[in-house]
Structures are given as C-alpha cells and as structure tokens.
N, C-alpha and C positions, 0 to 999 in steps of 0.2 A: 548498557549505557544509561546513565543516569540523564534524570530531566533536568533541563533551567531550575525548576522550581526546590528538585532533592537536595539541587547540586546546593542551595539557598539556606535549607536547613541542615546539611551537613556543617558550612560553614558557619553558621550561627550555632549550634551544637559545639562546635571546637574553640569559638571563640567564647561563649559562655561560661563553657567547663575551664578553662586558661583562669578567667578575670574570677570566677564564684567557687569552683572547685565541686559544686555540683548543678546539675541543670536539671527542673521538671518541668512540664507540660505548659507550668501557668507562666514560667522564666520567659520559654520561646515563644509563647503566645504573644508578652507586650515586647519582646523585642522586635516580634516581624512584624507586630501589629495583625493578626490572624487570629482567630476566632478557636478557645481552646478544642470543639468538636473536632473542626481542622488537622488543627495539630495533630491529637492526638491518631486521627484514620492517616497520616502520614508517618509516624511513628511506627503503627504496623505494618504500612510498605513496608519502610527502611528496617524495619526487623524481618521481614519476609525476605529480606535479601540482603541480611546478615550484616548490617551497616550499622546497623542501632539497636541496642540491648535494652529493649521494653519490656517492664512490667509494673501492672496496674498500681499506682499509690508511690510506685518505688522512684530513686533518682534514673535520670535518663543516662546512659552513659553510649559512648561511640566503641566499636567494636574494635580491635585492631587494622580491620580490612576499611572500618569506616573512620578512624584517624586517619589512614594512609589517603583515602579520598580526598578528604577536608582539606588536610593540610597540602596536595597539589591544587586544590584549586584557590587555598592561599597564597599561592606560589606563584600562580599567574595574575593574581590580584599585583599580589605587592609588584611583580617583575615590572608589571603597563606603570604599576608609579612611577619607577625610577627610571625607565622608561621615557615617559611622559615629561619628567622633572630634567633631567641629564640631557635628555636626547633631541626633546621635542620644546624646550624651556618654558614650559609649565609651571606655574607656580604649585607647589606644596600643598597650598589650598584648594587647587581646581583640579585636582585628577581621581579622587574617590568614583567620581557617576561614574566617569570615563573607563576604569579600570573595571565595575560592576558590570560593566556591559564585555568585555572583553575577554573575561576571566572563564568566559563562557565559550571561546573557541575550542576547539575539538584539536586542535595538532599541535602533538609535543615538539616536533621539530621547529614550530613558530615561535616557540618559548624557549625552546634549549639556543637556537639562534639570538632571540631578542638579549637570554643571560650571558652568552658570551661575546656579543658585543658592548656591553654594561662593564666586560670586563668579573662576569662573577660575582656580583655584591653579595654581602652579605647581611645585610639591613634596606628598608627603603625609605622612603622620602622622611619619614618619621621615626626614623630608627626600630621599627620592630623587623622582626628578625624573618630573612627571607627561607623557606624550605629549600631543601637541593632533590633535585627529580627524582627522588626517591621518596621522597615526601619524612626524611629526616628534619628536626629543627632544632639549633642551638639557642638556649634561652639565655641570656645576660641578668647577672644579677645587677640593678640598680638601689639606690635611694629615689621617693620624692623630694623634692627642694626642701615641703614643706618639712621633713623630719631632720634637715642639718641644721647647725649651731652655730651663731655668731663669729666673724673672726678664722672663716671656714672659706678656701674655694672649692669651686665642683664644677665640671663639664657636665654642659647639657647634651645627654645622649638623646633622648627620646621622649616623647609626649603621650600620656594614658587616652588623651582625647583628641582625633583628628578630624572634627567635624569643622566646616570652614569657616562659622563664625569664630572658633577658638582662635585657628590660624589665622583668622584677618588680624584677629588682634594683636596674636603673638608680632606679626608683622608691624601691626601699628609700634610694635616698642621696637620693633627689629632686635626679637630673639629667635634666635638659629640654632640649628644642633652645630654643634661643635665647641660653640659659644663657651670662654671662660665667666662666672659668674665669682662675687666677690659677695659675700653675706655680710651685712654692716650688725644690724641688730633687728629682733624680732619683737613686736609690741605685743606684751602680754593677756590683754584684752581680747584682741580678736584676730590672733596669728599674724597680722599684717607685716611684711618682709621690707626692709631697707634692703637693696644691694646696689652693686654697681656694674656694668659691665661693656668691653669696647669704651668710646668717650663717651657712654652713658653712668652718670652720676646719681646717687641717691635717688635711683627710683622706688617707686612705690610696687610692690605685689602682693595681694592679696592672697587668702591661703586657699579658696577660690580658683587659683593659678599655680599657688607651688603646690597644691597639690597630684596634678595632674602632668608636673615636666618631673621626667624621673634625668637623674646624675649620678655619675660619679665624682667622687672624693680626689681631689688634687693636694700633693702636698707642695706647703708656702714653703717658698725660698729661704 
C-alpha cells in the first residue's frame, strides 16, 4: 500500500508526463515545491517498488504498474469533483482541496458507488477526462480558443487551468463548459479575442484566457 505522500508524486508524475511529455527530478521538484534531494530519495522508493523507472540524468518515466496507480487515484480525485459540483452544489471553483483530501480514501467500493450514482461521467467539473476502475483513460482531442479563426463557432469543453482564481473569473464573465462561443475578430498586436456568447456581446479575451479554454469546432448554419 502506497503512502499519502507516494500516492502525491505518482500523480504529479502522470500529470506532468500528460502536459510536457517528459518529466525529470528538477520538473517535480517545483511542481510539489520539495527540495530536488527529496525527490530524488523518493524516486528510488517508487523504483524499488516498481512504480517509477529511475535513472540518474535520464527522464523520469511511470512504469505500467505505476500509470495504473496514478491514474486510480486521478479517478478518485476527479469523481469527489463531480461529485461535489452535481451532488453537493459546489461551485467548480471550490472543490480542488476538498477532492485532495479525499482522493486519499482506501475503498474502492466508496468510489465505484459515489461513480454510479453520478450516473458514470465521463469528464469532471472541468471537462478532463475521468479513468474507469481499471485505471483506463480516454483523451479528447481539443483546440485552444486561442488557435481558432474569426467568423468561427466552438464549444467550450474544457479548461488547461483549474486553479480558482482562473475560475472566479471565468465566472465573473459566466463562461461554462458547454458554452457556444462565436469568434468576431482577433487583434493582431497582442492576440486579444472579440467573441460573443449567451446575451454576452463583444466581449474582450485576452490570449492569457483563450489560451488555457480548450474547444471544439462547431459548424454555422
């Protein structure tokens, strides 16, 4: 049985290699904010018990036994979102601690329960994509905002950043996943985004913002 602490850099492990494509020593150090000595004498655990594929100078990489870890206790992360959001009416913004703290319970039947009364999602609060108790995961291909073209709509599926000042904000404009967006024009200067969306008109986004809401492509009527 793995610690609080393994269970911490397994999933920082999986979610690093996802966003960079590879991870070393110095990546997880300022992501958990731990000291690289640290890291690296947890590194040889998690290679002592076949979870993490260490060696010195090389990328760090997750073993198949230590994706399957990672990604169940992504699984219970994202399920407390939706969870929290659907169940408990949480806002979007306020369920990250709460799910960090939870994601650490020991029984699968509290999670297989919590997933089937959700109904099975397959994405949570922020459209990233939930594992199934197997510790399987379907990846969606997206666009960012920032890479569509004028004269263009797209649904906002999901967000690169769900840290809660992001989401106060997105709130403060009240954009939601689901959300149809209309692209007016992009200011060549400094990517700044005209769109419109809902009875929101010519608003302003910076690239700041569309680069971090991923969409898909809708086609006009």
């Amino acid at each position: 049985m793995n610690s609080l602490t393994e269970e911490n850099y397994l999933k920082a492990m999986f979610t690093l290699t996802n966003e960079k494509g590879e991870v070393n020593v110095n990546d997880l150090s300022k992501h958990l904010n731990i000291k690289m000595p640290t890291v690296t004498s947890m590194m040889k655990k998690l290679a002592a018990k076949e979870l993490v594929d260490y060696q010195s100078y090389k990328p760090l990489r997750l073993t198949e036994s230590g994706k399957k870890e990672a990604a169940l206790i992504i699984r219970k992360h994202r399920l407390t979102e939706m969870f929290l959001v659907e169940k408990m009416g949480f806002g979007w913004e306020s369920v990250h601690e709460i799910a960090e703290q939870v994601e650490h319970v020991r029984s699968p039947e509290f999670f297989d329960k919590m997933d089937e009364i959700l109904g099975h999602p397959k994405i949570d609060p922020h459209g990233s994509p939930i594992p199934d108790k197997d510790g399987n995961i379907v990846w969606k291909e997206y666009l960012k905002l920032s890479e569509c073209v004028p004269d263009t709509e797209v649904r906002l599926s999901a967000v690169m950043n769900s840290s809660e000042d992001f989401l106060r904000f997105l709130n403060s404009k009240e954009l939601h996943l689901g959300l149809t967006i209309r692209i007016h024009s992009i200011e060549p200067f400094d990517q700044t985004m005209i769109v419109s969306y809902d009875n929101k008109m010519n608003e302003v986004l910076s690239s700041k913002v569309t680069e971090r809401l991923l969409v898909e492509k809708l086609m006009l009527p």
